[in-house]
C-alpha positions, -999 to 999 in steps of 0.1 A, spaced: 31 -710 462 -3 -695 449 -7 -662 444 -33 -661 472 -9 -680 492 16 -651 490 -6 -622 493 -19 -638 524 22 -644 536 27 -606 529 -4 -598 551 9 -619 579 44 -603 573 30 -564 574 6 -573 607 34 -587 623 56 -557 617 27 -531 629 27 -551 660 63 -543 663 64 -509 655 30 -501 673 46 -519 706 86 -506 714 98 -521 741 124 -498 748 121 -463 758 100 -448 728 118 -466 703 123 -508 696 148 -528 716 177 -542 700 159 -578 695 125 -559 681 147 -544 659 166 -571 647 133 -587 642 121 -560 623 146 -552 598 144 -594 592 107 -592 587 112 -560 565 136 -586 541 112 -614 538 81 -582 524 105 -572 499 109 -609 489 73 -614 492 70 -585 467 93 -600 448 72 -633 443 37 -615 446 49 -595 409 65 -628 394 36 -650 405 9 -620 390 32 -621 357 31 -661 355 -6 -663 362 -13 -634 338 5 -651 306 -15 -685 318 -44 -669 315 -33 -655 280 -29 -692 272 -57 -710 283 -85 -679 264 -73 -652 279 -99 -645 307 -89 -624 335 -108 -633 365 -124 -603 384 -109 -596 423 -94 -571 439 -62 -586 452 -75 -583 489 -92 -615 496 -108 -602 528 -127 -576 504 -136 -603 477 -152 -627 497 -175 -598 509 -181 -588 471 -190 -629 467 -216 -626 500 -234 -593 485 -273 -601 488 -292 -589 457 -322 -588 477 -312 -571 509 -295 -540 486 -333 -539 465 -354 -545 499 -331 -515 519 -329 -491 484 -367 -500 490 -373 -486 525 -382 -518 536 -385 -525 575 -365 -553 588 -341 -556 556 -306 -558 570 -282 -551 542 -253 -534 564 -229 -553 542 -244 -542 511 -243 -505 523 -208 -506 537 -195 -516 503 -213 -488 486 -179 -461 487 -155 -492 478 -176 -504 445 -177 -464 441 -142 -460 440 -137 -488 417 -164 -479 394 -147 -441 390 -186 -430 392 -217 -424 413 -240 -444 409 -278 -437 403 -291 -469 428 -271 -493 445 -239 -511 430 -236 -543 426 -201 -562 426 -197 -586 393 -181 -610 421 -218 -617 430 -222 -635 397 -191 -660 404 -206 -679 432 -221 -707 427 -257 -714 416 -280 -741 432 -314 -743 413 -338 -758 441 -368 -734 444 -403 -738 434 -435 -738 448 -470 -748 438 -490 -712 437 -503 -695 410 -482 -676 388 -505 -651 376 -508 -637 415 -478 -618 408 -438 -614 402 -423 -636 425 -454 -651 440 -447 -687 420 -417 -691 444 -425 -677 477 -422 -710 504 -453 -734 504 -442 -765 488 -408 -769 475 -394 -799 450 -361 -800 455 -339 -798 421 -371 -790 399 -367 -747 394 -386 -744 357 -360 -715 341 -372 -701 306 -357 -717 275 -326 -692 271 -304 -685 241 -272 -708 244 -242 -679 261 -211 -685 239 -185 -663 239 -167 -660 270 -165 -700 271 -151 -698 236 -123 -678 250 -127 -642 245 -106 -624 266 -123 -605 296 -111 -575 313 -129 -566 346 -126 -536 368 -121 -509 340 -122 -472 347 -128 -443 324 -118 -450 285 -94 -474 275 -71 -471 246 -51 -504 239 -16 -499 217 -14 -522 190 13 -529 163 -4 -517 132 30 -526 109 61 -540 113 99 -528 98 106 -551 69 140 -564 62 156 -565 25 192 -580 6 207 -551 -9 237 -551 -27 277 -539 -15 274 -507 -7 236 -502 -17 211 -484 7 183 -498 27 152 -481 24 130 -471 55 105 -491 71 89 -477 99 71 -495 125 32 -484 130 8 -482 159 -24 -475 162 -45 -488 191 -78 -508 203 -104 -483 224 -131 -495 249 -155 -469 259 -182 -472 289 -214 -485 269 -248 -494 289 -272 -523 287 -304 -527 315 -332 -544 322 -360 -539 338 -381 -559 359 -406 -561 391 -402 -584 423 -432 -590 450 -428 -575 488 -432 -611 494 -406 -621 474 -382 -598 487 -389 -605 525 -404 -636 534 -390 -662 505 -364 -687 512 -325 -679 504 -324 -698 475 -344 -672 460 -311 -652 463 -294 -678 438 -328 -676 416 -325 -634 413 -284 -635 409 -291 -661 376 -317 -647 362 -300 -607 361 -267 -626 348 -282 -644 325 -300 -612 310 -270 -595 305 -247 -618 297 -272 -624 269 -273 -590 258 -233 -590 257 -228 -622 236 -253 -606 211 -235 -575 207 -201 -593 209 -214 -607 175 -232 -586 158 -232 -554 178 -234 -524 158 -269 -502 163 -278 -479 179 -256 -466 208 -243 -506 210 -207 -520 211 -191 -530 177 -196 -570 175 -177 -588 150 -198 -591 123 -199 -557 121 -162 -553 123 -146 -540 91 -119 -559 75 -131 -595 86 -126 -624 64 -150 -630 44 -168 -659 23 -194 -663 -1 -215 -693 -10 -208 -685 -45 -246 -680 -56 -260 -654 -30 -283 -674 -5 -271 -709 -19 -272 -737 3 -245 -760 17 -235 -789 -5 -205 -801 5 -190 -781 29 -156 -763 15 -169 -735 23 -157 -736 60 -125 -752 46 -122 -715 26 -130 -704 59 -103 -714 76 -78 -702 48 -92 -670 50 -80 -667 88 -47 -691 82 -38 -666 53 -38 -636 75 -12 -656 98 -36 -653 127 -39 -690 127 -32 -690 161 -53 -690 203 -87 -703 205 -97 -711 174 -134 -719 170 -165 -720 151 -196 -703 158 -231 -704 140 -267 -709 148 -293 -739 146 -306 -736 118 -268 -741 105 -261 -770 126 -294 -784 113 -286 -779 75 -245 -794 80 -264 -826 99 -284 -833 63 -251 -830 41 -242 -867 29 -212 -879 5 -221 -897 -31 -224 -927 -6 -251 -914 10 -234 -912 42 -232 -882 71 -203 -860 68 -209 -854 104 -202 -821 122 -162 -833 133 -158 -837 97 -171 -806 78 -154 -783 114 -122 -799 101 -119 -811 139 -116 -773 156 -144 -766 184 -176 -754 174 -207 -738 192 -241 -728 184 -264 -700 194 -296 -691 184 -277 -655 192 -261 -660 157 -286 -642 133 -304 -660 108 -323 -632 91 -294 -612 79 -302 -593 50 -280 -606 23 -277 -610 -14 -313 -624 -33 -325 -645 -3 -331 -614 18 -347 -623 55 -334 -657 52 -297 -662 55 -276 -667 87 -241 -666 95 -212 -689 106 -182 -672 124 -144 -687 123 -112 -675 141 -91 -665 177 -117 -659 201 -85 -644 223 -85 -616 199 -121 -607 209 -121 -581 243 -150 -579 266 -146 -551 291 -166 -543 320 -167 -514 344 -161 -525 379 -200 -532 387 -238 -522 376 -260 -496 388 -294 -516 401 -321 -487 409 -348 -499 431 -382 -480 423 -410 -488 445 -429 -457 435 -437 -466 398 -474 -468 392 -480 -504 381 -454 -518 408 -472 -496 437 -505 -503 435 -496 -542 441 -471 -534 466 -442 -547 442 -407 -530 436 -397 -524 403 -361 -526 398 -336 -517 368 -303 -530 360 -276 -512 341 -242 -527 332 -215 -507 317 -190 -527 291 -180 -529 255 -166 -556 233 -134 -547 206 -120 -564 180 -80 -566 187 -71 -578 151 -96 -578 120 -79 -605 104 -84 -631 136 -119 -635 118 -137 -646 90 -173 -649 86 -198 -666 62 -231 -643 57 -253 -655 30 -261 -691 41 -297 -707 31 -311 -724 62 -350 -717 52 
């Protein structure tokens, strides 16, 4: 059976016992066959436990397998599928003052996201279960754009299937299989095994010398990323659902945005710790500062620097930018003939993302050289906190004086190395 399966046996199970004990037959207490009843029901919930904990354990070390991403919920399906139906647009129209927004549901959830979140929020909370429904992109219209936020799509003439989106930067990370951990409260430490007891051959009657085993551990701490942005009263109360679906994408994609950037290279101002900026990474040089690729061993030095450090092991992947990708296409044996990119990755995955900088600062060719990123992505952690704080302002000047709502978004996560040596990165690479 699924985990759900069994969490929704155990609800059956407990309803059916309430009905018992809110219901005695006999004279303030339960008959002989309630009773009976009873205590069987009571058996199959502690066996029901009993599965629920094994079932958690198996599904948690599958997830450990397959990248390591723990999928948000709450355990009560009831309460996630009302998470899943949360309308952006009713909470910003009602946090507006808008007349004839109905966002009970979105209100009612406000103490539980709360209480998950371990804070009070500014605005209105979202749940980060929003962003796992699905996406249809089938909104557009034919109006102006310049008559305002929102105006482009409110209903005139839709084309089916033909929503223009911005050109984004390709998102990476999670898919690469950094491990996600959802629902966070308050600071998290993370033990880890810093260094292990050693064994050694002594000789008869010789002494063994100590080797103590040392911890240290992996911290997340609440960090924030928003956005700010303006929707039309139109938009907000006359516009087709889809619009909904158009909103949800467009604040996910923002953020996710700004977390795969830190996740690499985080490291400024009041911003996560990517991996770039990780001390005690692999590292490897072209040999001549800013040199070019010629052949390609580089990434096979790459790879050594990770296999070395016996963390040769999880989601193994390569990630880099296109201007790398580019510059690996041109490289060609004494035959003249591609390498190709299967070739010079030695066959592991690899992903590109103009999120991958290509002006790092490095060696003679200052401005100009990008990087290229090996190792476990399972050792990367992304955490969030429960849900973000979106504040709905429809008193800010600009916004006002068009009848407009501006509205900002603040998420609350931060990214961790687990292990320094599950990475290795290349930082001086000509690409211009």
């Amino acid at each position: 059976m699924t985990l759900k399966d069994l969490l929704e046996k155990r609800s059956r199970l407990v309803a059916e016992m309430r009905t018992i004990a809110e219901k005695p037959e006999g004279e303030g207490d339960l008959s002989e066959t309630q009773a009976r009843r009873f205590d069987e029901l009571k058996g199959e919930l502690e066996n029901a436990e009993k599965a629920i904990g094994r079932q958690q354990l198996l599904d948690e070390a599958e997830r450990r397998m397959q990248g390591g991403q723990q999928i948000a919920g709450s355990g009560d399906n009831r309460l996630d599928a009302e998470f899943r139906q949360f309308s952006l647009l009713k909470a910003i129209g009602g946090a507006a003052g808008m007349q004839g927004v109905d966002w009970g549901r979105e209100r009612e959830l406000q103490p539980e996201l709360a209480k998950r979140a371990g804070t009070n929020p500014q605005g209105v909370l979202v749940p980060l279960e929003v962003f796992e429904r699905p996406v249809e992109q089938r909104v557009l219209t034919t109006t102006n754009p310049a008559a305002g936020p929102g105006s482009n799509i409110i209903a005139t003439d839709y084309m089916g299937a033909q929503f223009i989106d911005i050109l984004r930067n390709a998102l990476a990370v999670k898919r690469m299989g950094a491990r996600v951990l959802n629902g966070l409260v308050g600071n998290v430490d993370i033990p880890r095994r810093k260094a292990s007891g050693t064994s050694a051959w002594v000789a008869e009657n010789g002494a063994l010398s100590a080797a103590d085993i040392q911890f240290d551990k992996v911290q997340l701490t609440p960090k924030h990323a928003g956005a700010l942005t303006e929707l039309s009263r139109n938009m907000i109360l006359q516009t087709s659902p889809d619009v909904e679906d158009l909103v949800r994408q467009d604040f996910a994609a923002i953020l996710a945005e700004a977390v795969d950037s830190v996740a690499i290279q985080g490291g400024g101002s009041n911003e996560p710790t990517g991996i770039l900026e990780t001390s005690n990474i692999g590292d490897v040089a072209m040999g001549t500062d800013g040199a070019a690729f010629t052949s390609g061993d580089e990434i096979v030095d790459l790879i050594g620097t990770v296999a070395d450090a016996n963390a040769e092991t999880g989601s193994l992947a390569f990630l880099t930018n296109i201007a790398v990708r580019s510059a690996l296409m041109k490289l060609k044996d004494s035959d003249n003939r591609y390498f190709g990119l299967e070739a010079l990755f030695q066959g592991f995955p690899h992903y590109f993302s103009n999120l991958v900088p290509s002006t790092l600062d490095k060696g003679t060719a200052t401005g100009v050289c990008s990087a290229m990123i090996y190792g476990n992505w399972n050792d990367l952690l992304l955490g969030y906190w429960s849900a973000f704080d979106l504040l709905v302002n429809p008193y800010e000047s600009t916004a006002y004086s068009k009848g407009n709502v501006q509205i900002r978004a603040m998420l609350t996560c931060d990214v961790a190395v687990r292990h320094a040596e599950s990475f290795g990165a290349i930082q001086d690479i000509l690409t211009a």
